[in-house]
SERO-4910 file (N, C-alpha, C, O; in steps of 0.05 Angstrom, whole numbers):
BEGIN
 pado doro    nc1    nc2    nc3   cac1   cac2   cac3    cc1    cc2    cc3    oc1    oc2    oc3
  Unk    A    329    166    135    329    192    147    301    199    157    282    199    141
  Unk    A    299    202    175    271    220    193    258    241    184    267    263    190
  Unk    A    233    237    169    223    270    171    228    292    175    210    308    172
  Unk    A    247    300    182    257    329    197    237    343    175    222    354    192
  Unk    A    227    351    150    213    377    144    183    373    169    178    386    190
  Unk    A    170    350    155    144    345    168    152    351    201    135    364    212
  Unk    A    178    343    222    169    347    249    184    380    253    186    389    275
  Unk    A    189    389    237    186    417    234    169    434    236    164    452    253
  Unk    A    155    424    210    123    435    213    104    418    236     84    431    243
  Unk    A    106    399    245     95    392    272    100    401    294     82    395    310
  Unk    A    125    419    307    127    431    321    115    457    322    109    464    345
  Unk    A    110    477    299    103    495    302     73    487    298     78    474    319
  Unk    A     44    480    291     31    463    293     24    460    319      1    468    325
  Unk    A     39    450    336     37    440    361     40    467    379     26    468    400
  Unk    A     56    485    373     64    503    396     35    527    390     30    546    405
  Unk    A     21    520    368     -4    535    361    -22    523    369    -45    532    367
  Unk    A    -16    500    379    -42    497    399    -56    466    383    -70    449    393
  Unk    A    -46    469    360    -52    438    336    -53    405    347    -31    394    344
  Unk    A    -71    389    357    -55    363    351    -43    347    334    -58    333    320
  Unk    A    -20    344    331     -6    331    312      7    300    309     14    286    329
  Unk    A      8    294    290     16    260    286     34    252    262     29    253    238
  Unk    A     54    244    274     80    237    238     79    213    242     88    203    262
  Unk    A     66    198    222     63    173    213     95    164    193    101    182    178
  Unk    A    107    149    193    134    138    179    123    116    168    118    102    188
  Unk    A    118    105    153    101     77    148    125     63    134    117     42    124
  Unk    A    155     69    130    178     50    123    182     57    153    164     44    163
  Unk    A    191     65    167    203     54    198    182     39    209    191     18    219
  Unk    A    158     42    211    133     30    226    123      5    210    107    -10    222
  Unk    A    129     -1    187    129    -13    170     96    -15    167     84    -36    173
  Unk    A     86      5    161     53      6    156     46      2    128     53     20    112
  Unk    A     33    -18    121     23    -25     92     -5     -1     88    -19     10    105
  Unk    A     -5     -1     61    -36     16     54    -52      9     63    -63     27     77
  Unk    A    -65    -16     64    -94    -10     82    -95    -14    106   -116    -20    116
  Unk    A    -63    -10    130    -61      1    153    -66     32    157    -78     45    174
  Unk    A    -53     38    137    -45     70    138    -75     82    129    -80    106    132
  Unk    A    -95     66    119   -115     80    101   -142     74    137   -159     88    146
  Unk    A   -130     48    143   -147     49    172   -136     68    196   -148     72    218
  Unk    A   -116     76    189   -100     99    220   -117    128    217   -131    141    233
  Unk    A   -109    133    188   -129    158    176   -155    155    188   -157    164    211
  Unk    A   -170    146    180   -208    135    186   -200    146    212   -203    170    218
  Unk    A   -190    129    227   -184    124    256   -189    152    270   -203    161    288
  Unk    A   -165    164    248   -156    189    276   -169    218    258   -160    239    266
  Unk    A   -182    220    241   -207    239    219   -186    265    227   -196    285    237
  Unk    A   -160    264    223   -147    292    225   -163    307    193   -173    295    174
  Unk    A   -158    340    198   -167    354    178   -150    365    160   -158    384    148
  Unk    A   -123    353    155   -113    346    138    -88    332    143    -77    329    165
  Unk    A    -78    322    113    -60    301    115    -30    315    107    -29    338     99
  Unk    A    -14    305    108     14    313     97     22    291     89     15    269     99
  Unk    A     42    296     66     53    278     55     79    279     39     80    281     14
  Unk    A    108    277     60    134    282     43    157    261     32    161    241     46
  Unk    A    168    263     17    187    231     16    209    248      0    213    272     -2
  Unk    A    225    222    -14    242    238    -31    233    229    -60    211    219    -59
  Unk    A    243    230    -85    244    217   -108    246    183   -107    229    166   -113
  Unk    A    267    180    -99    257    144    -88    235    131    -83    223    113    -94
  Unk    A    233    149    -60    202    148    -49    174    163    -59    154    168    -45
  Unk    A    178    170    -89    159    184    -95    116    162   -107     92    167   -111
  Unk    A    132    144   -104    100    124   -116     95    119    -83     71    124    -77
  Unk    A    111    112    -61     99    101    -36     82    138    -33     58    140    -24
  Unk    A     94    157    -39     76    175    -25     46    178    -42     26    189    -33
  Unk    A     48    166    -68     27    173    -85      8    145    -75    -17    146    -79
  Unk    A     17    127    -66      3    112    -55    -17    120    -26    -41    119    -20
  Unk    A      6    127    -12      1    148     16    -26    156     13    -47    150     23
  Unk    A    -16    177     -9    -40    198    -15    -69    182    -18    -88    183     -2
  Unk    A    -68    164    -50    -89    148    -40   -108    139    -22   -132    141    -25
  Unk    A    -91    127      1   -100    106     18   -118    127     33   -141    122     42
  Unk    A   -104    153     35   -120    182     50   -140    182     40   -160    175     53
  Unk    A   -142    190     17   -169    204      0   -192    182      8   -214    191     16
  Unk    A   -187    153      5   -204    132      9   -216    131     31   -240    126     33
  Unk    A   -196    137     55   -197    137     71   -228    161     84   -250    156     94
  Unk    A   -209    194     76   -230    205     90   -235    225     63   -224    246     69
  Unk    A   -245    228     40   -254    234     14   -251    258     13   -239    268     -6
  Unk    A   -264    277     41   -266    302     48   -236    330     57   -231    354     56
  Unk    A   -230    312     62   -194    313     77   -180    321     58   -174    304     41
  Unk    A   -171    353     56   -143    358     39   -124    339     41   -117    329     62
  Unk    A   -118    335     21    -81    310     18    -65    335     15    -73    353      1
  Unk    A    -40    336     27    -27    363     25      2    343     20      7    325     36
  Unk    A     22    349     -9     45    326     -8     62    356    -20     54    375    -32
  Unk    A     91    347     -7    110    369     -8    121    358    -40    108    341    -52
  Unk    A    148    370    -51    162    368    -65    175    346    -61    186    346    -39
  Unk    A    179    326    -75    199    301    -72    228    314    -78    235    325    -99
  Unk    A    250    308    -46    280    317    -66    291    299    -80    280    277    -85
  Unk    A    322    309    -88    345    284    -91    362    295    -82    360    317    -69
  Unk    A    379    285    -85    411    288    -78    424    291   -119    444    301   -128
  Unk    A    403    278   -131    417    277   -157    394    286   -178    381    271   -193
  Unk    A    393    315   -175    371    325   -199    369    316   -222    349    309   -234
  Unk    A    409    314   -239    399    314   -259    391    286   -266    378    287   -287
  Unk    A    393    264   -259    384    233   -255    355    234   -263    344    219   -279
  Unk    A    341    260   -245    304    254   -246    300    273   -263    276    277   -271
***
C-alpha cells in the first residue's frame, strides 16, 4: 500500500509553498546506506517516517540511517498501525 498518510501531509506542505519528497525504500528498494546517502544529499529540515507494525524495525532503521545521516535534523515517525491490534 502507498503512503497515502505521508502524501497527504505532502500535499498540504506543498500547497504552502514546502518542497517535498516521499521516499518508499520497499517499492524503490533503497537499502540503509542508500537512504542514509539520499538524506546527506537532499539536507531536508526534517524527516518523516511512517509504516505499519510489520514494518515497524525497517522504520527504526529509517530513522537511524537519518540521524547519521544529518545529526541536526528532527526524525519525525508517526504511529505504526495494524489491521490486528490485539496480535501487537
Amino acid at each position: 500500500m502507498p503512503p497515502l498518510g505521508l502524501a497527504y501531509v505532502a500535499g498540504v506542505l506543498e500547497m504552502d509553498g514546502h518542497d517535498v519528497a516521499i521516499l518508499d525504500r520497499v517499492l524503490e528498494g533503497i537499502d540503509e546506506r542508500a537512504l542514509e546517502r539520499q538524506v546527506a544529499a537532499s539536507r531536508p529540515d526534517i524527516v518523516g517516517i511512517t509504516g505499519t507494525t510489520r514494518t515497524r524495525y525497517e522504520q527504526f532503521r529509517a530513522a537511524r540511517a537519518s540521524k547519521r545521516a544529518l545529526a541536526g535534523v528532527p526524525v519525525v515517525s508517526a504511529d505504526h498501525t495494524s489491521p490486528s491490534p490485539v496480535a501487537t
